[in-house]
C-alpha positions in Angstrom: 0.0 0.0 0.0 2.6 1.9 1.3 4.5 2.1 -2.4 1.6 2.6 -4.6 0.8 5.3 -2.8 4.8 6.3 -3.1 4.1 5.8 -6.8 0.9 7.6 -7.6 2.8 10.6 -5.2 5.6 10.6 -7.9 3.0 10.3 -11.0 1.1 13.4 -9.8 4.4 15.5 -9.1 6.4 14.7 -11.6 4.9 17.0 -14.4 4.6 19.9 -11.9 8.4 19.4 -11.4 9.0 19.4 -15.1 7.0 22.5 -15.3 8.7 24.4 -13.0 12.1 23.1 -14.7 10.9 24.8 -17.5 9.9 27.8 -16.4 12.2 28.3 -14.0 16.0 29.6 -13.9 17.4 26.7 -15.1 15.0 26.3 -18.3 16.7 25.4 -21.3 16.6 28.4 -24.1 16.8 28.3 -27.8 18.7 31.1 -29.0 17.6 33.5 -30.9 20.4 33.6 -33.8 20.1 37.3 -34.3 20.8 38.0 -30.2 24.0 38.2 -28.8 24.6 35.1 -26.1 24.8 35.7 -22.5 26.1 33.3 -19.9 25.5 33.8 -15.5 27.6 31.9 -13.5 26.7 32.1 -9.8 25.4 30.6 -6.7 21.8 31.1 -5.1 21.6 35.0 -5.6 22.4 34.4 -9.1 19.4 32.1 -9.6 17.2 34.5 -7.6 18.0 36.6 -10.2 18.2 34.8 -13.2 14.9 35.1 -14.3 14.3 39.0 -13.8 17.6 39.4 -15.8 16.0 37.5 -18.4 12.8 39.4 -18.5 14.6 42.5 -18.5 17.4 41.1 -21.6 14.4 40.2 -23.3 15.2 41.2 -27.0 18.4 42.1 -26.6 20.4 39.0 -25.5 19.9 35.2 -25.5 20.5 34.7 -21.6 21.5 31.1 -20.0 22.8 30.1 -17.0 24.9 27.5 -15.4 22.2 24.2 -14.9 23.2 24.1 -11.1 24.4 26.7 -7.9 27.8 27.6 -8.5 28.9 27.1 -5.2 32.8 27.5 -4.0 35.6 28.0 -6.1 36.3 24.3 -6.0 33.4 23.4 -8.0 33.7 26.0 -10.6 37.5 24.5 -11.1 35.9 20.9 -11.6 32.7 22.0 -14.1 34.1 25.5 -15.6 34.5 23.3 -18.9 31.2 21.6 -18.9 29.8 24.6 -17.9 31.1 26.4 -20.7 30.4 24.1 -23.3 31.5 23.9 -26.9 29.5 27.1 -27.9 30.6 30.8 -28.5 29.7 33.4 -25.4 29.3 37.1 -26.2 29.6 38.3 -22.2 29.7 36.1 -19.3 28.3 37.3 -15.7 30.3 35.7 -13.3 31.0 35.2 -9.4 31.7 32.7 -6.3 32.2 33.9 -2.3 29.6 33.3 -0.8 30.0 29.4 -0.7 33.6 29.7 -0.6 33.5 31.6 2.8 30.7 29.4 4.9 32.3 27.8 7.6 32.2 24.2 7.3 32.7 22.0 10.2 35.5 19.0 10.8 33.4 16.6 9.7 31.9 18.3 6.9 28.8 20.0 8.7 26.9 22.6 6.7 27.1 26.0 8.3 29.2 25.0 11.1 30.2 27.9 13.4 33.8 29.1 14.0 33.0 29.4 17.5 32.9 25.7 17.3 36.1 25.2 15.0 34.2 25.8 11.7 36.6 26.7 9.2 35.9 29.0 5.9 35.3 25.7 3.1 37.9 27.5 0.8 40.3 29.5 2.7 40.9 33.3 1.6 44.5 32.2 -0.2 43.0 29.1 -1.7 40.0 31.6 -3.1 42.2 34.2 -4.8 44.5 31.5 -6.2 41.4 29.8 -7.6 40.0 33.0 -8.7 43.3 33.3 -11.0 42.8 29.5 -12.8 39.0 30.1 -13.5 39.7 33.4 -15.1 42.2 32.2 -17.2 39.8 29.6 -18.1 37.2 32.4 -19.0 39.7 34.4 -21.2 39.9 31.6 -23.5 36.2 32.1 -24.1 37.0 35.4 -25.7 33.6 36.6 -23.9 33.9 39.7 -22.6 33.5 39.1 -18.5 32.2 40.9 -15.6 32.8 40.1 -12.4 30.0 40.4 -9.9 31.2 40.8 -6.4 30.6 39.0 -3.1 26.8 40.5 -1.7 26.6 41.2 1.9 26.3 38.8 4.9 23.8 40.4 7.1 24.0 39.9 10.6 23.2 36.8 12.2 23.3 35.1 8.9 24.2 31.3 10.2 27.6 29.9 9.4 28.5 33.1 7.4 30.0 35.9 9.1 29.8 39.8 8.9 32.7 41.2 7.4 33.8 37.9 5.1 32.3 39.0 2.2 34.8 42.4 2.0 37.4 40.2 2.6 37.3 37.9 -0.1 35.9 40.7 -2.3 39.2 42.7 -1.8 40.9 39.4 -3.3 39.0 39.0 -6.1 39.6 42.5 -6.8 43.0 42.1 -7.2 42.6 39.3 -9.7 39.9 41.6 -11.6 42.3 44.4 -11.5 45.8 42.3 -13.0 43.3 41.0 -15.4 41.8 44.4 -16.4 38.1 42.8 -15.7 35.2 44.8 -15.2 33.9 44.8 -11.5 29.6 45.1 -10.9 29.1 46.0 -7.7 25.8 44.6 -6.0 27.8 44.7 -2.8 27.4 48.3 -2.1 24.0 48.9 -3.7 22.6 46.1 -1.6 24.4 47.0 1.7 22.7 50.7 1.7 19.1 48.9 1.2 19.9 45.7 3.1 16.6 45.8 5.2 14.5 46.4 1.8 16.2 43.7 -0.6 17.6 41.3 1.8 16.2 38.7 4.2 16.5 39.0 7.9 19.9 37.2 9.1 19.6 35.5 5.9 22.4 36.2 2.5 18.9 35.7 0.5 16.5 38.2 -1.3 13.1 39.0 -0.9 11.6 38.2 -4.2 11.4 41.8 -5.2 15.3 42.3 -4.3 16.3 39.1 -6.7 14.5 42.1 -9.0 16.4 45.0 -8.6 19.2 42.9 -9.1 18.1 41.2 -12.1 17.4 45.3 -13.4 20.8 46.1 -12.5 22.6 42.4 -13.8 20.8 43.2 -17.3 21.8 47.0 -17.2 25.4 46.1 -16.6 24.8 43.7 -19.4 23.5 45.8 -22.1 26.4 48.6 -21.4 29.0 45.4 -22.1 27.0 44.3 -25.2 27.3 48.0 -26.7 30.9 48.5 -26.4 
């Protein structure tokens, strides 16, 4: 009883799963041929705003997105190729942190705190010289990139931790800088209106910040596409 009721479960979500799959960030686009071909590479702010970009890029640029969070620095070094594919990029939205400065703890915890001997899951060296590989990686694209800095952690964000995200933004900044890459700066814009975009104690959006974002992701966008 116990599994056809398991099954009939899996029968009656299944096509509102393959709906939302595609509707939803990671929905697969056909290009049109005439646009110019956008790729966002990024973590969970990045899908919170990958669909507002998208609305807003509408008619101007074909925009994907990697089919998965971005995460650390670590996993962009083991799928930057996949991610990338065999096809020709036009500009390509790019950024880790936020994963790469939650504390993990010694046995792998999520969201461990440091308080507890939680340790950053890539440390600040480890990012920067990561940083370096995947944008060599990217240059071969011929794209032209932008870097999109590290957002804010608010306070009492668990297992992140005030403070981090300027650090490992002032590394990455000095990769941008030797590379002579563009920085977009949703750090600053969303540390002034923190209590309007962001989620309490959270590094999330409220559904209408994942918007201004996506406003400001496409703008940056459209200024790279003209040049």
């Amino acid at each position: 009883m116990r599994i056809t009721l398991f099954l009939l479960l899996a029968i009656l979500i299944a096509p509102n799963l393959r709906a939302q799959s595609a509707k939803g960030p990671y929905a697969k686009i056909t290009d049109n041929p005439k646009l110019p071909r956008v790729l966002l590479i990024g973590d969970s702010i990045s899908i919170g705003y990958t669909l507002p970009t998208r609305e807003f890029l509408k008619g101007k640029a074909n925009l994907h997105r990697i089919p998965t969070n971005g995460g650390p620095t670590t996993k962009g070094l083991a799928s930057i190729d996949a991610w990338l594919g065999k096809s020709k990029w036009d500009v390509i939205h790019f950024n880790w942190g936020l994963h790469d400065l939650k504390y993990m703890g010694p046995q792998g915890q999520n969201l461990f705190p440091k308080d507890k001997g939680g340790k950053p899951q890539v440390a600040l060296a480890a990012y920067e010289k990561n940083l370096e590989t995947l944008v060599a990686r990217l240059k071969k694209t011929g794209a032209k990139l932008i870097w999109r800095n590290t957002t804010p952690v608010p306070p009492g964000a668990k297992g992140r931790y005030v403070g981090d995200s300027i650090k490992y933004n002032a590394a990455a900044a000095r990769v941008m800088k030797k590379h002579g890459i563009p920085t977009h700066d949703l750090f600053t814009m969303s540390k002034a209106r923190m209590k309007e975009l962001m989620l309490p104690a959270n590094v999330h959006y409220k559904k209408e910040g994942s918007r201004v974002l996506g406003k400001d992701v496409a703008r940056v966008i459209v200024k790279a596409l003209e040049k």
